[in-house]
N, C-alpha and C positions, 0 to 999 in steps of 0.2 A: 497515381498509385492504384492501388489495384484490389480488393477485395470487397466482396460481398459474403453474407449470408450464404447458409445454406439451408433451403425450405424445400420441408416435402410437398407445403399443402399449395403450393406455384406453380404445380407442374399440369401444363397447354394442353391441350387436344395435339396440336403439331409435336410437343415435345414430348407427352407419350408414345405416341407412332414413330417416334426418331429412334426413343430406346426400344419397342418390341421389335423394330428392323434388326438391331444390334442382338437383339435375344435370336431371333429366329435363324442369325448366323451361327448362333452356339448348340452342342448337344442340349437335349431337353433338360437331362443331368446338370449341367453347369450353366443353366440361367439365373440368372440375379435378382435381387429385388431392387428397383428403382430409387433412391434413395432422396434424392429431388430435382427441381433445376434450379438452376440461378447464372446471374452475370457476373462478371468482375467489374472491379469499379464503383462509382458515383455517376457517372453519366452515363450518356448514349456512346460517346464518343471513346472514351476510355475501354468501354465496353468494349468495342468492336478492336481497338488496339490489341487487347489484352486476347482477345480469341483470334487472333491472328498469329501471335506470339506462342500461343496453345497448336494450332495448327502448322505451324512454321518447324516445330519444338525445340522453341527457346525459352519458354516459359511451360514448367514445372512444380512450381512447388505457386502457393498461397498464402498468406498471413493474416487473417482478418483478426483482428481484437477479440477475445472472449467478451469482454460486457456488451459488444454491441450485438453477438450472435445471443446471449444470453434475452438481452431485453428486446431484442425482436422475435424471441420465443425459436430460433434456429436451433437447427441440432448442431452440436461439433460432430466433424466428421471422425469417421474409423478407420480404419483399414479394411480393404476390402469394398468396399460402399462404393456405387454405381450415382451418377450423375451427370443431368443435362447441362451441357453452358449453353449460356443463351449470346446472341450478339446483343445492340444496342436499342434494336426494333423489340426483342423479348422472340426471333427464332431461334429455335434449334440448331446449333451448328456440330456439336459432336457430343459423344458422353465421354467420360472420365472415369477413371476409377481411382480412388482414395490410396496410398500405396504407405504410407505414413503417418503419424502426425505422434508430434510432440508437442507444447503448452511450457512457453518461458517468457520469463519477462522482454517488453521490448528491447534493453539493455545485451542480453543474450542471445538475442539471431544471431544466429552466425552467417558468417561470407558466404561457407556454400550454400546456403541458403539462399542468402540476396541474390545468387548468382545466377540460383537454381528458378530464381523468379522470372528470369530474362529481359528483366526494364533496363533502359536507361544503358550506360554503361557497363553493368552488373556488378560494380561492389559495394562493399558495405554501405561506403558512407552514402551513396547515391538512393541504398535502399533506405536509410536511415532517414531519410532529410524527405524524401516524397511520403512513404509513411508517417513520418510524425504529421505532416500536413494532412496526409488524408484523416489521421485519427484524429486529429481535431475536430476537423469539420462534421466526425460522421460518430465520436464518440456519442452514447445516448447522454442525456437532461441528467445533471446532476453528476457527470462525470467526468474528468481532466485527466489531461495526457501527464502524465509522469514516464521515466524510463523503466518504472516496474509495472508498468500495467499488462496484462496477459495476455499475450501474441498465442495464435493456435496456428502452429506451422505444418502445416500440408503440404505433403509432396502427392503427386499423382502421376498417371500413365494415361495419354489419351487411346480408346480402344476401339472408336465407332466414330467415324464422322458423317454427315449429310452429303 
């Protein structure tokens, strides 16, 4: 499964130079502000799956939990919002920009969604069954997966690669 945090206060030496590359292709006008970096996943390994999927573009969209972005102090992302994914090692592999996001229970993804993630097979149920595992494992202290707990669904566009 696939999601991490999103943290401003993570972002490399390598991964700010990833994103000023991406700025210095833009008018001075339409530069961004950096919003942070992060990896997908729980592993090293996952990681580097999951930004490959980003690179490939078969993977789209994101779902991390809201209590877990909540209690690692992460921002939810917005629209429009600029950031690094990182592979497994913590490089720089491309930025992304934020292009959606809605907040539904895990019950309510929907297909396109799972689909829009690009794991696995891409449907629902296949999204269903590796996220309920990941959000177990990676729910914070004092918290249990139920089918209404707060999925923050992200869609994104990759705009800058390495």
């Amino acid at each position: 499964m696939s999601e991490s945090g999103h943290s401003p206060s993570k972002v490399s030496a390598d991964a700010q130079r990833l994103f000023e590359d991406y700025c210095e292709s833009l008018p001075d006008d339409e530069r961004p502000e950096l919003a942070g970096a992060f990896s997908f996943g729980d592993s090293r390994t996952l990681a580097d799956t999951l930004v490959d999927l980003v690179y490939m573009g078969e993977k789209t969209a994101t779902a991390p939990a809201k209590w877990t972005l909540e209690a690692n102090d992460e921002s939810i992302p917005e629209p429009g919002d600029h950031w690094v994914v990182l592979d497994g090692k913590g490089e720089p592999r491309c930025v992304i920009q934020t292009t959606d996001v809605e907040e539904v229970p895990f019950a309510d993804v929907s297909a396109d969604h799972a689909t829009a993630e690009g794991e696995g097979d891409g449907s629902l149920a296949y999204w269903r069954e590796t996220h309920l595992d990941y959000y177990r494992r990676t729910l914070p202290e004092g918290r249990s997966f139920d089918r209404e707990i707060p999925v923050v669904c992200e869609r994104f566009k990759i705009v800058y690669c390495a």
